[in-house]
C-alpha positions in Angstrom: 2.9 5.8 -12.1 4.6 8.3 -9.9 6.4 11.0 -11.2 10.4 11.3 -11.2 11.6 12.7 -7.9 12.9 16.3 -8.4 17.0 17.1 -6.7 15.8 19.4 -4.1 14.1 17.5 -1.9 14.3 17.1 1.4 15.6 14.4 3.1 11.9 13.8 4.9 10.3 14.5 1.0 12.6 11.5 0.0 12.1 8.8 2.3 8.4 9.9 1.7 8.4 9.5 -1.9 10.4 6.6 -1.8 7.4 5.1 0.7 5.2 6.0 -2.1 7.1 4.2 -4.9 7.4 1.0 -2.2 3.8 0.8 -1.9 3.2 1.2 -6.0 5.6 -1.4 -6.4 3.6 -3.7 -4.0 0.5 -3.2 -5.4 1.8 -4.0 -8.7 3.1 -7.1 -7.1 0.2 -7.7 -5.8 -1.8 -7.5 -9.2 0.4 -9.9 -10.7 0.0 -12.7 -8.0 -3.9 -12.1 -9.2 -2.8 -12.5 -12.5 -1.4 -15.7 -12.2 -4.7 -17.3 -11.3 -3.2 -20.0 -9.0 -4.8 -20.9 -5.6 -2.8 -19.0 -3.7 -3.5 -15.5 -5.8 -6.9 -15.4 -4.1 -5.7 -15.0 -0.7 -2.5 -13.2 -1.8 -3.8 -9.8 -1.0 -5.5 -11.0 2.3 -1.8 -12.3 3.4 0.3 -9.3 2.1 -2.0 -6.7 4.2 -1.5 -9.1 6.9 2.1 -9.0 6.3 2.1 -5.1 5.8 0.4 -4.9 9.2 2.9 -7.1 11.2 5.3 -5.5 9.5 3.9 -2.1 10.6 3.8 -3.7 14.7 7.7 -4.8 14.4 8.5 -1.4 13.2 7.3 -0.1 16.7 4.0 1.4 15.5 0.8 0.8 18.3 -2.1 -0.9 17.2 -3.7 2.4 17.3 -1.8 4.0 15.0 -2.0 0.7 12.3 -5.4 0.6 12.5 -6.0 4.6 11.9 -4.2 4.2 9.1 -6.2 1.3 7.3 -9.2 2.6 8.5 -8.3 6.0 7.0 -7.5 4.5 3.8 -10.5 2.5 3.5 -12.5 5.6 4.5 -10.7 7.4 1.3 -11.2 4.9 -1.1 -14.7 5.5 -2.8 -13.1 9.1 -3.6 -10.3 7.8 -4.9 -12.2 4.7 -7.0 -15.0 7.9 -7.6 -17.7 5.0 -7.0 -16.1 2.3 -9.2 -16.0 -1.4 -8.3 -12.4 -1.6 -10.1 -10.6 0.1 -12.8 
């Protein structure tokens, strides 16, 4: 959960922190696809990075920069998870 976003931010701060809360919301999304336990929830979050990605490309970011950013993620994530399969 993210916290409540304070008045003085700056415009830069908000379209941040709103990117932040868009992503959360996502992922919770995501979650519940899983969830559901259809067919489709096992590819579900296969097809929404997919998505995310294309959707990265038509918003006029290179292939370089897309794939930094995953990669950086990825390389992030045992910190973050501390070691842990899932939560």
């Amino acid at each position: 959960m993210l916290p409540e976003q304070p008045d003085d931010l700056t415009n830069e701060e908000r379209v941040l922190f709103g990117a932040y809360k868009t992503a959360a919301d996502l992922a919770a999304q995501c979650r519940q696809l899983r969830e559901m336990n259809v067919s489709i929830s096992e590819t579900a979050l296969i097809e929404v990075m997919n998505a995310l990605m294309t959707e990265f490309w038509d918003q006029r970011f290179s292939q370089t920069e897309i794939r930094k950013a995953f990669t950086a993620a990825l390389d992030d994530m045992n910190r973050y998870a501390g070691g842990m399969e899932r939560r």
